[in-house]
C-alpha positions, 0 to 999 in steps of 0.5 A: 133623397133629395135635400130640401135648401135651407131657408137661412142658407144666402143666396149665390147669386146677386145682382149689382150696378156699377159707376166708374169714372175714368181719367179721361171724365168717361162714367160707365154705368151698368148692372152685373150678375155675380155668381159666388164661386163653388169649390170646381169654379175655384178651381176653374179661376186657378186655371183662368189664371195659370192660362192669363199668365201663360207659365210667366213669373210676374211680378206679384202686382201683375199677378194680382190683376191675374187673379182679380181678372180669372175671378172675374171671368169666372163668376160674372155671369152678365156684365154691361157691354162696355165691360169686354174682356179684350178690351179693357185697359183700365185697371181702375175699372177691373178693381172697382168691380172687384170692390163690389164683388168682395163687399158681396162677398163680405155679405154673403159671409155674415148672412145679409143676402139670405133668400128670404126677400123672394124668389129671385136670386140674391133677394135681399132679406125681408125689412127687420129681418134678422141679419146678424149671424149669432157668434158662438159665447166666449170666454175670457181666459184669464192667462197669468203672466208666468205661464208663457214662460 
C-alpha cells in the first residue's frame, strides 16, 4: 500500500533568486532550484566533501567552505550560469547562496513552505494560512535551590 503524502508535510523543493555584488561593483542576479537533502544525499554531501578535500587536514575555516560547497553541489538542482563550480573564486558569492539555503531551511523547519499554495513544488501556503507550528504545552518546573546540591 502506497502511502497518500500529507497535506501539511512542506514541500523539499523551493525555488529562489539571488543578488550579489562583488568587490570589484559586478552584481550577478539569478534564480536557483534547491532540493532539501534526504538522508542518502547527506551522505552524498559527506563524500562531495571527503573527495573536496582530497584526505587533507584543512584548517576548519577552509574546511567550512568544504562543506558549505559539497551541500551545495549536491542540493542545487538549477543554478544561473554564471554560478559554475570550476569557476567560482568569490567565496562571498558561495556564503550568500548558502544564506539563502538556510533561511529555506529555517522555513522548511517551522512549516512556512507547506505545499498548500499549488501544485508546483515549494508552493508558498495560501494568504492567512496558518504558518505556526503548535508547540507542544510546557510546564514551569519549579526547582528549589537545594536540590542541585
Amino acid at each position: 500500500m502506497t502511502p497518500t503524502p500529507s497535506p501539511v508535510e512542506p514541500a523539499r523543493e523551493q525555488r529562489f533568486s539571488v543578488s550579489y555584488t562583488d568587490a570589484n561593483g559586478r552584481t550577478f542576479e539569478g534564480a536557483f532550484l534547491y532540493r532539501r537533502p534526504n538522508i542518502c544525499e547527506a551522505l552524498r554531501v559527506e563524500a562531495e566533501k571527503a573527495r573536496l578535500c582530497e584526505g587533507q587536514a584543512l584548517s576548519p575555516s577552509w574546511m567550512a567552505v568544504a562543506h558549505v560547497v559539497a551541500f551545495l553541489r549536491v542540493s542545487l538542482r538549477q543554478s544561473p550560469r554564471w554560478f559554475r563550480w570550476d569557476q567560482l573564486d568569490d567565496v562571498g558569492m558561495v556564503n550568500r547562496v548558502f544564506e539563502e539555503v538556510l533561511r529555506i531551511d529555517g522555513a522548511w523547519f517551522r512549516g512556512s513552505y507547506a505545499p498548500r499554495g499549488s501544485e508546483e513544488p515549494g508552493a508558498a501556503p495560501f494568504e492567512g494560512a496558518d504558518d505556526a507550528v503548535p508547540a507542544p504545552s510546557m510546564v514551569d518546573a519549579q526547582v528549589p535551590a537545594s536540590a542541585h546540591e
